[in-house]
N, C-alpha and C positions, 0 to 999 in steps of 0.2 A: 045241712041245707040252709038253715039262717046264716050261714055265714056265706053261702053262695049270694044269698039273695042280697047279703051287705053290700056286695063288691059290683053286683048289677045294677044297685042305686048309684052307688056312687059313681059307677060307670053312667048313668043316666046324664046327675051332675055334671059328669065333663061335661056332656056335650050340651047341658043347657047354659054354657063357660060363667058357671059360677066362682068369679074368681076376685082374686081380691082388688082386681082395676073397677069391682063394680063395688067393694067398700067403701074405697075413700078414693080421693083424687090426687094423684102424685105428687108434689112438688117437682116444678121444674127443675131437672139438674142432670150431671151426664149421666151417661148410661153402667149400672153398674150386672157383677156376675154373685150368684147365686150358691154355695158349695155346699151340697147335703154329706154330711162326714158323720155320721152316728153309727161308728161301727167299733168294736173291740179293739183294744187296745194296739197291738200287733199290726191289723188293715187299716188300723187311723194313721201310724207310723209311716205304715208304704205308700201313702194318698199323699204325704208333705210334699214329696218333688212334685208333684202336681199344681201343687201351690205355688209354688217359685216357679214353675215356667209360663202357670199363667198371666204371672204377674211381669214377667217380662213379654209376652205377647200382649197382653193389654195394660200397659202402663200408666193409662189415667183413667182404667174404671177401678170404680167402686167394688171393692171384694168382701162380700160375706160369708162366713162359714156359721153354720147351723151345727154342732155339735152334741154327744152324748151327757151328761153332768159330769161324770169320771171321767171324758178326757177332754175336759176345758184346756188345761193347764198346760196341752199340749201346742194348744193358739196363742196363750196371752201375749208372747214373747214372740211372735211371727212377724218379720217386717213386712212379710207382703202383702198381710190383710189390713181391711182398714177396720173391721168389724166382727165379733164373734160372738154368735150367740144361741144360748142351751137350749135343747127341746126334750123335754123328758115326757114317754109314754104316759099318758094317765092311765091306762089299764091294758091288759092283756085280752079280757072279753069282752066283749061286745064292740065290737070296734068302730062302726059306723057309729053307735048311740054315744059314745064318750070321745074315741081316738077324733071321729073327722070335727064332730064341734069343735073341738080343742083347737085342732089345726086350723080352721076357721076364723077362731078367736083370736090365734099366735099371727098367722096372718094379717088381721086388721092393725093390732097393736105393734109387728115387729116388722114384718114385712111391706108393709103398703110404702112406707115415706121412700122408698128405691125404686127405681125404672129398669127393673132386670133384663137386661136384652139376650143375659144365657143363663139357663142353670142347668149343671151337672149333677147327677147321683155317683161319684165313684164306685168303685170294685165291682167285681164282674158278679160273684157268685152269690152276693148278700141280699135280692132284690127285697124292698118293706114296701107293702104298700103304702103304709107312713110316708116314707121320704117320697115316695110318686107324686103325693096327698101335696105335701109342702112345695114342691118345686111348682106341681101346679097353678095350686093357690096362691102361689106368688106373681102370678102374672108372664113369669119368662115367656116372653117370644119363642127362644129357642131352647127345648129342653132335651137333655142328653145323657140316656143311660145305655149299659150292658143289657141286655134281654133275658127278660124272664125266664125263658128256654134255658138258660145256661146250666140254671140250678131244677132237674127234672121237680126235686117235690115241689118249689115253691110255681113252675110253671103248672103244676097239677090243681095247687089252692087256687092259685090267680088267673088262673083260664085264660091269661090275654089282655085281664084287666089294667096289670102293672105297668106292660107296653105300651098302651093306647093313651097313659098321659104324658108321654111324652113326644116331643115332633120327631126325634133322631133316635135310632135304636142301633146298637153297635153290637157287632157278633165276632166273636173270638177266631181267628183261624190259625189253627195249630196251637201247641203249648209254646206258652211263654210266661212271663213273671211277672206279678202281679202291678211292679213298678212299671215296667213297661206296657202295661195293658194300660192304667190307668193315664200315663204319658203321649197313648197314643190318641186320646181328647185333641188333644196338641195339634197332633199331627192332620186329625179329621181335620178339624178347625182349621187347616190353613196356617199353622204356625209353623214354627222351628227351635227342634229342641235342644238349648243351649249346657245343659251339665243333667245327667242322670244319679246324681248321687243321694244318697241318703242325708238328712239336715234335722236336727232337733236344736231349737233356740231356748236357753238358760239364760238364768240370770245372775247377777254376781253376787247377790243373795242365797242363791243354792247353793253355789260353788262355796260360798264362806259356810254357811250349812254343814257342809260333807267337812269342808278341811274340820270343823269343830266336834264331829260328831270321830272325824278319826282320831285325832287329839284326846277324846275324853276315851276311847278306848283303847289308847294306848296303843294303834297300829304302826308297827314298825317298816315306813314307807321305803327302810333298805332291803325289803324281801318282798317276793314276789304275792300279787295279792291276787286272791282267787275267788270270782263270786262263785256262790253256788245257788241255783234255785230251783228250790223243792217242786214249787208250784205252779201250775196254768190253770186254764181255764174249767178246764173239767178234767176230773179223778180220769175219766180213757188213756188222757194223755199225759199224767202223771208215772214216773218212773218211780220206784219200791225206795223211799228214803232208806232202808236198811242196805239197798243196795248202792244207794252214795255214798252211806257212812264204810258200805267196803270198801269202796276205788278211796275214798278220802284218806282210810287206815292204809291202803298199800304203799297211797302216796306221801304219807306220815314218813315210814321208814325210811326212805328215800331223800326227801326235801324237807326243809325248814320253811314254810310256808304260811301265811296268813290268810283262813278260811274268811269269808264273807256273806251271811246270810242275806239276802233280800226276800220280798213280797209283800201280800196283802192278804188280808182275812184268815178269819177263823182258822181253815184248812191249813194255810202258811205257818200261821202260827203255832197248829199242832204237829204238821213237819218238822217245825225247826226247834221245839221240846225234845221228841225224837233224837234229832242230831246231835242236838247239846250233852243230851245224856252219855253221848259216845264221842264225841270233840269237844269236850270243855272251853277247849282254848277257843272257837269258834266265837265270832263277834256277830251278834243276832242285830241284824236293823228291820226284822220282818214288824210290818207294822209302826215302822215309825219315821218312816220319810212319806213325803208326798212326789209325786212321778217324778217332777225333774229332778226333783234329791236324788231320786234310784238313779236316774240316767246320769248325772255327775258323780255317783260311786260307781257305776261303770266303768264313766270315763275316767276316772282318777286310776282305777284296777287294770290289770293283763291279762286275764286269764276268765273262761266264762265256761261252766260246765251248767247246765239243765235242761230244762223244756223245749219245746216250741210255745213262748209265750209271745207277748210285748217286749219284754227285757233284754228277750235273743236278739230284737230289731235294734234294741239302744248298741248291746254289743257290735252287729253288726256297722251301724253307725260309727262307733271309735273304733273300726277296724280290731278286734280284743282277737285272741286266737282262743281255742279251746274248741268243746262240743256243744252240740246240739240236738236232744235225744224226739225223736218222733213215733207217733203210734202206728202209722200207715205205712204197709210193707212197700217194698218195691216193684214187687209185679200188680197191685193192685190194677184192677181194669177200668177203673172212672178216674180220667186225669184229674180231674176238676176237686178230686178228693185227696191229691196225693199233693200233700201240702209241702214234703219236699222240692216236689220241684215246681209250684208256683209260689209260694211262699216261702222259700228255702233264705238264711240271710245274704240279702244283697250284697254285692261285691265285696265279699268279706272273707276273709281267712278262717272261719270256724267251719267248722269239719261235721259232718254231717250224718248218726247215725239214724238208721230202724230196721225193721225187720228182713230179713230177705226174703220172706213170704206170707200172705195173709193167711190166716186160719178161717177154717169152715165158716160160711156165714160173711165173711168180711171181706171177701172178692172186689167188691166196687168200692171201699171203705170198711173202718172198722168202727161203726156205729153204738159201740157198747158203751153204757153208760158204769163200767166199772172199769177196772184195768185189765187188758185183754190181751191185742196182739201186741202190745210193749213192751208184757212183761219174756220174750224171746230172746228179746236184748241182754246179753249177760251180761256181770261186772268184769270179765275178763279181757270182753269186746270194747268195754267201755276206756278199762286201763290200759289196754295195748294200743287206744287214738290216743288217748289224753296225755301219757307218760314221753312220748318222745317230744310233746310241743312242750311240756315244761321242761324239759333237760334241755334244748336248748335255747330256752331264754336265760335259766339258772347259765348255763356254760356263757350265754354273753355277756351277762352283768359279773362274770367271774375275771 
């Protein structure tokens, strides 16, 4: 109940348009756009064509992107913004008493000196009232999200609240991919969409990074290099490292091959003890690049076997072949959960598995916070995709 009453103040707020044109006074200057981007790692990745097309639709505004602290580093190197800057939650409770002051406060100091005449919240299915909070308080004329609706729970918390700060509300019709959902801003707007591709900007600082880091471990760049990653986002959607380290031993006999860890955290890092224990020869980077290091050992490798993380989106991106392991069956009955196919990697060669059917309970998704309907996925399913796309890239470098 305190948390309804949060969202009806603040619902009050709008309409008494407490906003930040009533902070401070603008500086004359043209008119710039707005990009609320504080999402995981993975939906940050499939927002960038969003970015490049804006940026050819509006060529001499002002582009801001608001981002998560973890993925800055996916903007620094963006040519088509001219500005990016962090917002990190101050707290989980209380949210009106800490989140909206903040916002408030971030508003006066970051947002006021710009004349936003649009701002976006991308992705469809992530509504925060935070970023509602922020696009508002920043004054945008026109502001433009996916609707609350999309995602039943958070239309349940947010009663309507999340919709009503914004001027334009956009609704899904039919399944489509999340690159194209968020592309179709574009198309609302009045533009024209000039390349749909996936785009991550490095620097030649990483790339010299990766060559040194493969150099000090001795990677033999005349054989095929294979990442592997243990880990995502949450344990559901983690695949049984014992069962990598089987497909990995089958593919041992077979091929002369260079394993490649990646990830981040704890978790990552007790995966890939695990693995080492059973592939020595395995070259561990878990925990010791930062994101575009990971995605230029990506790009530098051919082969991609793990998660549905971030990492599958980098592969994707350099077009890499291999799999892609998911928790969400295929007959599941809430599209909006079946991260296959709105999330699946964009135009891309990696091969796609999961379950071919949810278990009791997990009909609409499989919401379990352990490992659940993944673990259906066997290593045999796993070996009989992976083995034919390394034989022949082995048979072409042959």
């Amino acid at each position: 109940m305190n948390r309804y009453f949060e969202y009806v103040y603040s619902s009050y707020l709008r309409h008494k348009n407490k906003r930040v044109r009533e902070f401070k006074e603008r500086e004359k200057e043209h008119a710039a756009i707005l990009l609320v981007c504080r999402h995981p790692l993975g939906d940050t990745v499939l927002e960038l064509p969003l970015i490049r097309e804006l940026r050819y639709t509006y060529p001499s505004h002002w582009i801001t992107v608001i981002c998560a602290p973890s993925n800055r580093e996916l903007f620094i190197h963006c040519p088509y913004i001219n500005e990016v800057i962090v917002y990190d939650d101050r707290s989980k409770k209380h949210y009106f008493k800490t989140n909206y002051k903040y916002c408030q406060n971030f508003a006066k100091s970051e947002l006021a000196k710009h004349y936003y005449e649009l701002g976006i919240v991308p992705a469809t299915y992530m509504a925060s009232i935070v970023d509602a909070w922020l696009i508002y308080l920043s004054g945008a004329n026109r502001r433009l999200s996916y609707s609350e609706k999309l995602n039943p729970a958070n239309h349940h918390e947010y009663m309507g609240v999340y919709d009503n700060f914004f001027t334009d509300i956009l609704s899904c019709n039919g399944m489509d991919h999340e690159v194209n959902r968020n592309l179709e801003f574009i198309s609302y707007l009045g533009g024209k969409i000039h390349n749909n591709k996936l785009e991550i900007w490095t620097s030649k600082d990483d790339n010299q990074a990766v060559k040194d880091l493969f150099l000090k471990e001795n990677i033999d760049l005349n054989k095929l290099r294979i990442i592997v990653n243990l880990s995502t986002s949450t344990l559901s959607k983690d695949w049984p490292t014992e069962r990598y380290i089987a497909v990995v031993n089958l593919l041992r006999k077979n091929f002369d091959l260079e394993y490649i860890l990646i990830g981040a955290g704890d978790t990552a890092e007790c995966y890939a003890k695990q693995f080492l224990k059973a592939v020595p020869e395995a070259h561990n980077f878990v925990n010791q690049t930062t994101i575009l290091q990971t995605a230029e050992i990506i790009h530098h490798s051919n082969i991609y076997i793990g998660g549905d993380t971030g990492p599958a989106h980098f592969a994707a991106a350099y077009k890499l072949n291999g799999v892609v392991i998911y928790k969400v069956a295929k007959d599941i009955q809430n599209d909006m959960e079946n991260f296959a196919k709105r999330l699946y990697p964009w135009q891309s060669p990696l091969k796609i598995i999961q379950p071919d059917h949810a278990l009791h309970g997990c009909e609409r998704g499989c919401l379990e916070n352990v490992q659940h309907c993944i673990l259906q996925i066997d290593i045999q399913t796993v070996y009989d995709v992976i083995y034919p796309i390394i034989e022949k890239q082995v048979r072409g470098r042959s």
